[in-house]
N, C-alpha and C positions, 0 to 999 in steps of 0.2 A: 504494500500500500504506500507505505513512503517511497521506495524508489519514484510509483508510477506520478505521484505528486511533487516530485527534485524535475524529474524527466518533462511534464509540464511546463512549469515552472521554466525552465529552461529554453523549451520550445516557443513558448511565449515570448521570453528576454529575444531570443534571434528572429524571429519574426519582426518584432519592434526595431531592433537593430539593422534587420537590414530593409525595413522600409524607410527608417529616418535617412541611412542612406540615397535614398529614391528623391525622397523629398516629402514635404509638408501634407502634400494632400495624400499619396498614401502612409505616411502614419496614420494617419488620420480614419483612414480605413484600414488600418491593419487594427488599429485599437478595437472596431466597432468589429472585425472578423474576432478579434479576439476573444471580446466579450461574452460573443456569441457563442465562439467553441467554449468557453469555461461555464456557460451557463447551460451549455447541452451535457456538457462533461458531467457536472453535480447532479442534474436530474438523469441522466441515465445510469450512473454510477451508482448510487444509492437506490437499492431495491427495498430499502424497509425492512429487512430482519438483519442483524447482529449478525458479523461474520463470529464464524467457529476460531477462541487460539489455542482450546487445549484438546489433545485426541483424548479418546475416553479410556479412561485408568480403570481396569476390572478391583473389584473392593473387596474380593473374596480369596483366601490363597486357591479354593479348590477351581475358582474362576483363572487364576493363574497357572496351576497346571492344566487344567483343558486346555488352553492358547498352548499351550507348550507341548502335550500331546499332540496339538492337533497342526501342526507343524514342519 
């Protein structure tokens, strides 16, 4: 998740960069593309349920040798 949020971020900064290069009026329009990719970004990136960060820990030893039998 944070890479894809640095990698962003980044894409953004050289985009900006290299229209200021161009000149005034496309910065100008890179801002308002830009806008628009980070506000498509957020609404399609967020689905509304909690990513998963822990895999599931068995709580029993005899649930721990089954996985281990089963192997």
């Amino acid at each position: 998740m944070r890479l894809s949020v640095v990698l962003l971020i980044v894409s953004l900064a050289g985009v900006l960069g290299g229209a200021a290069l161009i000149g005034m009026a496309a910065l100008g329009g890179a801002v308002i593309f830009d806008s628009l990719c980070v506000g498509a970004w957020a609404l399609f990136h967020d689905d509304g349920h909690a990513q998963p960060s822990v895999h599931e820990v068995p709580l029993t030893l005899a649930q721990v040798l089954e996985r281990a039998r089963a192997s």
